[in-house]
DRENVEXNU-21709 format. One record per atom (N, C-alpha, C): x, y, z; residue in one letter. Coordinates in steps of 0.1 Angstrom, whole numbers, padded with zeros to 4 digits, always signed. Example, Ala and Ser with C-alpha at 12.3 -4.5 7.8 and 13.67 -1.06 7.14 Angstrom:
2
+0132-0057+0078a +0123-0045+0078a +0132-0033+0078a +0128-0022+0071s +0137-0011+0071s +0129+0000+0079s 
END
This chain:
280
+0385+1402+0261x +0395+1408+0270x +0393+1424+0270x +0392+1433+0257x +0391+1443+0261x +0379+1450+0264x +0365+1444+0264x +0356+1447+0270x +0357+1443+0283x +0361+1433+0289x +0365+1428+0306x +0374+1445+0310x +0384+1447+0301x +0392+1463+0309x +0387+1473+0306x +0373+1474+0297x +0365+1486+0294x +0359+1487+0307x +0349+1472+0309x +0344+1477+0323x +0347+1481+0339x +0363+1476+0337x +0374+1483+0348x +0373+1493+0351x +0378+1498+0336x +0382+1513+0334x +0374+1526+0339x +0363+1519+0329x +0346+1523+0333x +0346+1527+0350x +0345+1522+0355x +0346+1518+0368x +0353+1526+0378x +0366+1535+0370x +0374+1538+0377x +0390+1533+0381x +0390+1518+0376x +0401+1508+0379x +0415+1508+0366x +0425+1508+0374x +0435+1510+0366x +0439+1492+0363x +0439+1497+0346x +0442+1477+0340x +0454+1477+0333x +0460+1466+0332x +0467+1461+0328x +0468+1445+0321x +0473+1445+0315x +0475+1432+0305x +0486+1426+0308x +0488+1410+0312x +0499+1406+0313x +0499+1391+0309x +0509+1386+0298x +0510+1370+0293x +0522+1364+0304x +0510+1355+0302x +0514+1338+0320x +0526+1336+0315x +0531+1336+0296x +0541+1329+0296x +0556+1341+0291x +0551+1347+0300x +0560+1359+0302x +0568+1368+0314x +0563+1356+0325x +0566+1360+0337x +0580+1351+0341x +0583+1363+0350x +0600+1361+0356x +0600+1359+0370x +0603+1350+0373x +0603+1350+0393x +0617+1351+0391x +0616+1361+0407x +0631+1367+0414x +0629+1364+0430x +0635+1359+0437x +0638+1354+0449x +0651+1359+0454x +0653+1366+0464x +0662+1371+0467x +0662+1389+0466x +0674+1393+0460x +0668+1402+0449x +0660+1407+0443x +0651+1417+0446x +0645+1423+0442x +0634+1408+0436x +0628+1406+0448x +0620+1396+0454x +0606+1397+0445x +0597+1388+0437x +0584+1394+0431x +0581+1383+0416x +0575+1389+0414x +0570+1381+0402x +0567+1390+0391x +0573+1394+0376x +0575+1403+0368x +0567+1397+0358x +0563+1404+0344x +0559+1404+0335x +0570+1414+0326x +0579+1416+0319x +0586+1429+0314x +0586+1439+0319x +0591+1433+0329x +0600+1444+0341x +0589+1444+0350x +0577+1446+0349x +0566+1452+0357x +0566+1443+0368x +0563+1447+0378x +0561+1437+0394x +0542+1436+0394x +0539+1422+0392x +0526+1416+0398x +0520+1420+0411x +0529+1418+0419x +0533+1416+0435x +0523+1428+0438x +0528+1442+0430x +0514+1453+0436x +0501+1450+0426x +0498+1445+0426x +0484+1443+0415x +0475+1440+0426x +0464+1443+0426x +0449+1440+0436x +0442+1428+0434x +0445+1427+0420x +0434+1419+0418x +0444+1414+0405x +0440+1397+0400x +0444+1397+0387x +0436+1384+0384x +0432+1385+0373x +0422+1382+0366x +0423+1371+0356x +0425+1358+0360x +0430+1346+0350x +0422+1340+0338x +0429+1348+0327x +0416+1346+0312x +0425+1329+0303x +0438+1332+0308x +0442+1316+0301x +0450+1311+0304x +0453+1295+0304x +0464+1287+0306x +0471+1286+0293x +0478+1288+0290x +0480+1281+0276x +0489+1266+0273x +0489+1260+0266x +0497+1249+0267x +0510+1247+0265x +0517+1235+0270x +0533+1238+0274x +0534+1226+0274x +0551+1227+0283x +0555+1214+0289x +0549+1213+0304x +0552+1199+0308x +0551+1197+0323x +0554+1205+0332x +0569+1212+0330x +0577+1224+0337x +0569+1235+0336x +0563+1240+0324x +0559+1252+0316x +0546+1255+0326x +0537+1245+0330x +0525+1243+0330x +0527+1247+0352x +0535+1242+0353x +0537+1239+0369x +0542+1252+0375x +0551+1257+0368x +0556+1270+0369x +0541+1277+0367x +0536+1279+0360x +0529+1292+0354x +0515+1291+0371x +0517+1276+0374x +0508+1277+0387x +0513+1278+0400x +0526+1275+0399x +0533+1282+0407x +0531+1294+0416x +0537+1299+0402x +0533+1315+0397x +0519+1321+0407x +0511+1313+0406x +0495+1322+0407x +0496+1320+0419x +0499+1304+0427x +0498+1305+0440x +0509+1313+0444x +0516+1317+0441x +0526+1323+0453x +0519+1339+0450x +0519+1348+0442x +0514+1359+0441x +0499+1361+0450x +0492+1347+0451x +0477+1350+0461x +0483+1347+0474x +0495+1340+0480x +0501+1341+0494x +0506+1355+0497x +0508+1362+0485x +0517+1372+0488x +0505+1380+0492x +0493+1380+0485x +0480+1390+0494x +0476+1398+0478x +0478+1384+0463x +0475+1393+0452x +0456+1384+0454x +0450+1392+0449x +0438+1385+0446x +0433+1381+0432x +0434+1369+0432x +0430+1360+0422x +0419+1355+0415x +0411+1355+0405x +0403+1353+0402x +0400+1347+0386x +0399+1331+0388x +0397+1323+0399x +0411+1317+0409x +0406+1315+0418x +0418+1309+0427x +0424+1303+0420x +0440+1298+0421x +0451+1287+0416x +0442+1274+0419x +0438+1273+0426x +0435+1256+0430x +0421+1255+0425x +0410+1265+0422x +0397+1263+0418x +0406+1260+0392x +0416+1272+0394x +0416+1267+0377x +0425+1252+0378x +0433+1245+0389x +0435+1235+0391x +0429+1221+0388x +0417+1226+0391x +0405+1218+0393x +0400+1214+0386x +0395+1227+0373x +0386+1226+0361x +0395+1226+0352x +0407+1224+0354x +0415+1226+0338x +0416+1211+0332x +0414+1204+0347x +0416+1191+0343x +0405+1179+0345x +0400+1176+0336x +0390+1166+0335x +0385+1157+0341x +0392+1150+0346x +0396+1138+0352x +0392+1144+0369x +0401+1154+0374x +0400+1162+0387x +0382+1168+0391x +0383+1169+0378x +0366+1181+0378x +0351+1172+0380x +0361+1158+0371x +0349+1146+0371x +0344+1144+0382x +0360+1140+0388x +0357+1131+0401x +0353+1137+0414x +0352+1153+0418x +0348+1159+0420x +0333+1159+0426x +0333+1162+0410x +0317+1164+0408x +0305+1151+0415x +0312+1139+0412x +0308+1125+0410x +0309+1123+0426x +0318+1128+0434x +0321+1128+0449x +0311+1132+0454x +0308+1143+0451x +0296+1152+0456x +0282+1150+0456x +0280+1133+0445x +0267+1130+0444x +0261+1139+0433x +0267+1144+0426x +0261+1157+0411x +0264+1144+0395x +0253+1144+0392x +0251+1133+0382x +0263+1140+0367x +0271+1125+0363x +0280+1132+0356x +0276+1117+0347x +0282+1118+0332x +0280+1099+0324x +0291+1096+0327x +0290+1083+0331x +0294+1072+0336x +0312+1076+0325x +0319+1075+0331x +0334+1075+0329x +0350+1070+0336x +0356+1069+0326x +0368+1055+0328x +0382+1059+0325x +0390+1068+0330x +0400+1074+0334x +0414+1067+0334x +0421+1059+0324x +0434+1055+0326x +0444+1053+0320x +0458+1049+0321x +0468+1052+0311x +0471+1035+0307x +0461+1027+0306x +0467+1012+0303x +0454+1005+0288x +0462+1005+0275x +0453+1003+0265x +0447+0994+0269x +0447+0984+0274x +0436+0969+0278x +0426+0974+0284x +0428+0984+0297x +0418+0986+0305x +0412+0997+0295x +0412+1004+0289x +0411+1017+0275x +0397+1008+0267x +0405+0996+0260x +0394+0989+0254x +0385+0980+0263x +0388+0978+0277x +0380+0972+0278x +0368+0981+0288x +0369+0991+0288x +0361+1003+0289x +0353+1007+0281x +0356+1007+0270x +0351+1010+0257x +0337+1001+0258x +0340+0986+0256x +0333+0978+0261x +0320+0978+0269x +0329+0980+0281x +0315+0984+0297x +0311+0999+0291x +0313+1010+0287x +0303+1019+0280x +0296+1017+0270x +0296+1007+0267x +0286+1002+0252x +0289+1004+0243x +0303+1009+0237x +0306+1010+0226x +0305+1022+0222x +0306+1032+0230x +0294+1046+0220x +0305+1058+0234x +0314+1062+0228x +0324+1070+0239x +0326+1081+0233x +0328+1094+0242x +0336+1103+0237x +0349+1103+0244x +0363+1100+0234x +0377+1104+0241x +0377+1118+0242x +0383+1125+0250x +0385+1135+0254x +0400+1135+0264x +0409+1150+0255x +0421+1148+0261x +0420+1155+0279x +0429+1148+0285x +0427+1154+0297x +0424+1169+0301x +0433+1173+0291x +0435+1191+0298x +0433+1198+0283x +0425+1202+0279x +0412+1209+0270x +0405+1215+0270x +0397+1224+0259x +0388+1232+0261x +0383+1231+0249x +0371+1245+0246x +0368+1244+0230x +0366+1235+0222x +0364+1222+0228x +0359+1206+0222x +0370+1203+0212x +0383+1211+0215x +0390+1208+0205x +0400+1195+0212x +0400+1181+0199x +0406+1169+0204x +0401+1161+0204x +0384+1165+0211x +0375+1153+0212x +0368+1144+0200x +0370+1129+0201x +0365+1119+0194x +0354+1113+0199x +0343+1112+0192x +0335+1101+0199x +0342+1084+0187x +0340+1076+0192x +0343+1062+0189x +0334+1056+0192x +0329+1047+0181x +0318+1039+0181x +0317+1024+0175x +0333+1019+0172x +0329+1008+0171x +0345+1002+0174x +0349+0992+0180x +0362+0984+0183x +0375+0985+0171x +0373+0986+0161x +0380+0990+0151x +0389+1003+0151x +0378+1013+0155x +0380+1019+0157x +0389+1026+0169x +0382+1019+0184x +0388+1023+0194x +0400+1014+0191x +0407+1006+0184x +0420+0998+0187x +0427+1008+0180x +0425+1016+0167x +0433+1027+0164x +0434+1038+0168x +0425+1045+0173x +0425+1058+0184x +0432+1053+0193x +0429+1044+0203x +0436+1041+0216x +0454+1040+0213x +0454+1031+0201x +0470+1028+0199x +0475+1044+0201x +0474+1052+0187x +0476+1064+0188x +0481+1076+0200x +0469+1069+0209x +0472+1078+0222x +0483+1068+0230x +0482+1059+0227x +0492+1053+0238x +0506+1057+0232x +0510+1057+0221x +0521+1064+0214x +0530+1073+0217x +0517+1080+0217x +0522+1096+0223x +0516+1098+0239x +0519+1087+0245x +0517+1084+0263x +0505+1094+0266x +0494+1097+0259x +0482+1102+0265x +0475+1091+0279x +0471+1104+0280x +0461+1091+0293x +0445+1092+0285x +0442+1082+0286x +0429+1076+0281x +0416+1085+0295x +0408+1095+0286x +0393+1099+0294x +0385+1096+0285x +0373+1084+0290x +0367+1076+0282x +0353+1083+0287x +0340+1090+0279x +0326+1093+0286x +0319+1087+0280x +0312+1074+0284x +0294+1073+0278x +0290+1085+0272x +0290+1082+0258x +0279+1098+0251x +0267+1094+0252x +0260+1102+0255x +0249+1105+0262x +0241+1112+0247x +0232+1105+0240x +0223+1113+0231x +0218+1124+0233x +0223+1138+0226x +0217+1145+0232x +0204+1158+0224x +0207+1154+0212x +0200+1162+0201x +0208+1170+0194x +0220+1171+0197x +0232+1183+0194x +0231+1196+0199x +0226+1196+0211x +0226+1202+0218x +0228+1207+0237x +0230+1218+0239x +0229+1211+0255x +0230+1227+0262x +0236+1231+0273x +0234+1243+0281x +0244+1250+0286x +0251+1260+0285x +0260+1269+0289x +0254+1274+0300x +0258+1275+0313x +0253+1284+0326x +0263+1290+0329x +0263+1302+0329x +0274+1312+0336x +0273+1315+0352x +0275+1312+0352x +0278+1311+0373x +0287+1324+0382x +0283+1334+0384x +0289+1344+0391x +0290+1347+0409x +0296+1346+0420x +0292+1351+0431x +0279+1342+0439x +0281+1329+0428x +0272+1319+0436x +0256+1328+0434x +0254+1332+0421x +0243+1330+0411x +0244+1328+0397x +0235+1326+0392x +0233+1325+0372x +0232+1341+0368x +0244+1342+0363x +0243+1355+0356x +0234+1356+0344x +0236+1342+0336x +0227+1345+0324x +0233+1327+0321x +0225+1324+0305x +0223+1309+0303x +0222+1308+0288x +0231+1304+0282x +0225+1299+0269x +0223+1282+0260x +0214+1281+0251x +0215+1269+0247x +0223+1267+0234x +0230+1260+0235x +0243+1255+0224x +0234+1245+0211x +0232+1250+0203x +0228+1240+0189x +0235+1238+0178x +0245+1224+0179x +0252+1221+0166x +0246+1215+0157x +0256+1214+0147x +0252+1208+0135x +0256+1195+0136x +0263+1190+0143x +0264+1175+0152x +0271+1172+0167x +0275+1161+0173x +0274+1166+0183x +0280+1172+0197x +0290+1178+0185x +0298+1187+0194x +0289+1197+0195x +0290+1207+0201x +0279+1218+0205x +0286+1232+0212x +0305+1233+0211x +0311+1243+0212x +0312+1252+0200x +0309+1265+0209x +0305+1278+0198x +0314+1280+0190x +0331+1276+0194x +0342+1277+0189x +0338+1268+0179x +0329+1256+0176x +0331+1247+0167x +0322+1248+0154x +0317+1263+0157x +0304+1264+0150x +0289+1259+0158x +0285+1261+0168x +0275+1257+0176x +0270+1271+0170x +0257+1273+0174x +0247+1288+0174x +0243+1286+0190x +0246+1301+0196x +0237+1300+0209x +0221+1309+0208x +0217+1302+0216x +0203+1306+0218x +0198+1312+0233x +0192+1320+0234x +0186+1329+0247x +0176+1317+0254x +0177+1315+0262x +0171+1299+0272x +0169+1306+0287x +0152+1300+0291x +0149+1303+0302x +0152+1288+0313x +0163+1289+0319x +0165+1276+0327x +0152+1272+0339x +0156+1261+0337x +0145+1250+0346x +0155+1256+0363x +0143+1251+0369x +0150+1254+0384x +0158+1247+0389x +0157+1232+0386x +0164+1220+0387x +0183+1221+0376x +0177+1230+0366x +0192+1235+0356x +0201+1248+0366x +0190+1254+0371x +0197+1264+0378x +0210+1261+0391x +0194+1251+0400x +0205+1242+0410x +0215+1238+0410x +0214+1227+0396x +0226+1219+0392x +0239+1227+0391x +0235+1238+0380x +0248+1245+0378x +0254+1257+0386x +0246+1262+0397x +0252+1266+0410x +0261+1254+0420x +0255+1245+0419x +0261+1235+0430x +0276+1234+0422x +0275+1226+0414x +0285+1223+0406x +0296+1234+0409x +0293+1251+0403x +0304+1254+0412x +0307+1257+0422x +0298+1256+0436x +0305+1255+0446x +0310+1247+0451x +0306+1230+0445x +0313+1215+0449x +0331+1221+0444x +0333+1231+0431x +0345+1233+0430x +0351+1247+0434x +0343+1246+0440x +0350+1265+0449x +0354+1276+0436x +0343+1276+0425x +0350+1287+0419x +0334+1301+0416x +0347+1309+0422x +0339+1321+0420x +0329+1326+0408x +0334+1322+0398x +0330+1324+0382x +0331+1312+0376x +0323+1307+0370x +0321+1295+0362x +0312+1290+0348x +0320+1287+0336x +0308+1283+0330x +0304+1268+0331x +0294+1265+0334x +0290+1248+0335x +0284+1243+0325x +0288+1236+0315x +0282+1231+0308x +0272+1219+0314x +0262+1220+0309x +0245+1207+0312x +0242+1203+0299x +0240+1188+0300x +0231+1181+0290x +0221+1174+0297x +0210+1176+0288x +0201+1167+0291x +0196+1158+0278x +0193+1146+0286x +0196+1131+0277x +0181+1131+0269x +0183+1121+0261x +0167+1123+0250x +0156+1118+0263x +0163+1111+0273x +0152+1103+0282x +0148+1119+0290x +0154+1128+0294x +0154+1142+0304x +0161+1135+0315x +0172+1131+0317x +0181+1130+0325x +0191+1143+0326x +0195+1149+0338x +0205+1160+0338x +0221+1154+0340x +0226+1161+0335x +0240+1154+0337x +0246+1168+0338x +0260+1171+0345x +0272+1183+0346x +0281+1172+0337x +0284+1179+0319x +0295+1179+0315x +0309+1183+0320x +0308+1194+0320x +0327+1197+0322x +0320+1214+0333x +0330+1219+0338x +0330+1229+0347x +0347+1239+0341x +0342+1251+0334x +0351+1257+0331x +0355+1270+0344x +0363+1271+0349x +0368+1280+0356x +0375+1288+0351x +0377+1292+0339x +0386+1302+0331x +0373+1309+0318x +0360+1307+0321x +0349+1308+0312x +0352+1315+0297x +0349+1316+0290x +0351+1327+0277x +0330+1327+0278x +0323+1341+0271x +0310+1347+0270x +0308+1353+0261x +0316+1354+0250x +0312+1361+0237x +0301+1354+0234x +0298+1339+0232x +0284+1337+0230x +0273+1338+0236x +0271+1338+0248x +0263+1338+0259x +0263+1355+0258x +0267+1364+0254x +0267+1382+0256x +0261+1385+0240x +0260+1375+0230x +0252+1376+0217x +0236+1375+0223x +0235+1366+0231x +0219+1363+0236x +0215+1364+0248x +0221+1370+0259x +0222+1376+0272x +0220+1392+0269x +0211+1401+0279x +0209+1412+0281x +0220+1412+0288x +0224+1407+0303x +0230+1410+0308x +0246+1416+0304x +0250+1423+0311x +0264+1431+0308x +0276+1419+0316x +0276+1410+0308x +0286+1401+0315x +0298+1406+0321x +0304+1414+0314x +0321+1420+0318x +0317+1432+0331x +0305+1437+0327x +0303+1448+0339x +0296+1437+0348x +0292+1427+0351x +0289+1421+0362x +0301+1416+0365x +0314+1411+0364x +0323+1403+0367x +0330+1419+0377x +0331+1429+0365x +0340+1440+0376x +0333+1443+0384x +0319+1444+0383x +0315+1449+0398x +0316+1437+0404x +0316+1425+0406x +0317+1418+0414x +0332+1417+0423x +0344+1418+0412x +0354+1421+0417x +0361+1434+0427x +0354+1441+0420x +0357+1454+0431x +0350+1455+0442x +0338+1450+0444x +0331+1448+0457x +0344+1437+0466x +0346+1424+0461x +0351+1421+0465x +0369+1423+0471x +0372+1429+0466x +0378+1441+0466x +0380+1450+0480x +0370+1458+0478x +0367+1464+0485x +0364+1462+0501x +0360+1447+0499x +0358+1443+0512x +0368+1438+0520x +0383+1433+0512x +0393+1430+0515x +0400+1437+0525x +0398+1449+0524x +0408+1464+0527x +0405+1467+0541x 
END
């Protein structure tokens, strides 16, 4: 975050810091959307680094929030309806899977019968993953019926909805693409020590020259989701099959800026103030 407002500053642009779960709507009255005291409403541009987790209410409001500030004429980045999209799993899948973009085979629902018997039609070999997530944090792979009957119970307890993926062998590893302005800013490969492969989890990233077919994929991917900025995670299978994992619209690059020349935070502001600029 504060290399993203170095490169503002840099730039010329006046920043500001403001937490999602800190905002006040006023209707009527001194009409806007505040953060401690401050009014949104004049902001140019604002810049969405995180959702944090909540209640149902907590979560609806805070998107509320974003759409009504981009009707008012604030500019958003990414749009409400593009972090809509990628926040949630299931939305991003199906998506993706619409658009003819190769995703593993997955089974989406809140009924434990259909849960195990999913389990099943994937072969036994699943990663659960919670709906609305990041940072691989949550995720189980399950690999044998014993197993899935006590994971599943568990989530049905606490009324989770079941997202079931064919895991895909992948070596413990797979591909970070940064996606800016509808190009690859830069690319890294993710190598764990098993097979999660999030840097948060201890992954190592490595400097990687993408295939042209990697590049495609992970441009398409985000414009099948309309987002300006994207990190796409790619696996490829021990067979060389490509698949689009998950599509982050809220990206974090501290790994990818260890093994990238590129000036990630100074490409995102200049991209923003161009765009910007062209608004006016």
């Amino acid at each position: 975050m504060q290399k993203l407002a170095g490169a503002f500053r840099e730039r010329g642009a006046e920043v500001g810091t403001y937490r999602i779960t800190a905002l006040t709507a006023r209707e009527g009255r001194r009409q806007g959307l505040y953060c401690r005291n401050q009014t949104l409403d004049d902001c140019h541009a604002l810049l969405v680094r995180t959702i944090p987790g909540g209640s149902l209410e907590q979560i609806i409001f805070r998107m509320d929030a974003l759409h009504c500030l981009e009707k008012r004429g604030v500019y958003l980045f990414n749009p409400p309806k593009v972090v809509e999209r990628t926040v949630d799993k299931y939305y991003t899948t199906s998506l993706l899977a619409t658009a003819g973009l190769p995703t593993p085979p997955t089974v989406v629902t809140e009924n434990y019968s259909e849960a195990m018997a999913a389990f099943a039609e994937l072969g036994e070999d699943v990663v659960v993953k919670p709906l609305f997530g990041s940072l691989g944090r949550g995720m189980v792979r399950v690999t044998d019926p014993d197993t899935a009957h006590r994971v599943f119970r568990a989530l049905d307890l606490g009324r989770y909805v079941y997202y079931l993926q064919q895991f895909v062998p992948h070596d413990n590893q797979d591909l970070r693409v940064f996606v800016l302005g509808g190009r690859v800013v830069g690319a890294m490969l993710r190598r764990g020590d098993s097979w999660k492969t999030n840097i948060a989890l201890g992954a190592r990233p490595q400097a990687v020259t993408l295939r042209p077919e990697e590049e495609e994929l992970a441009l398409e991917a985000a414009r099948v989701l309309g987002a300006a900025y994207a990190g796409v995670d790619l696996l490829r299978s021990r067979e060389g099959e490509l698949y689009v994992l998950e599509v982050n619209g809220i990206p974090g690059w501290q790994g990818l800026q260890e093994v990238c020349e590129v000036d990630v935070a100074g490409e995102i502001a200049d991209y923003v103030l161009k765009e910007l600029a062209g608004r006016r």
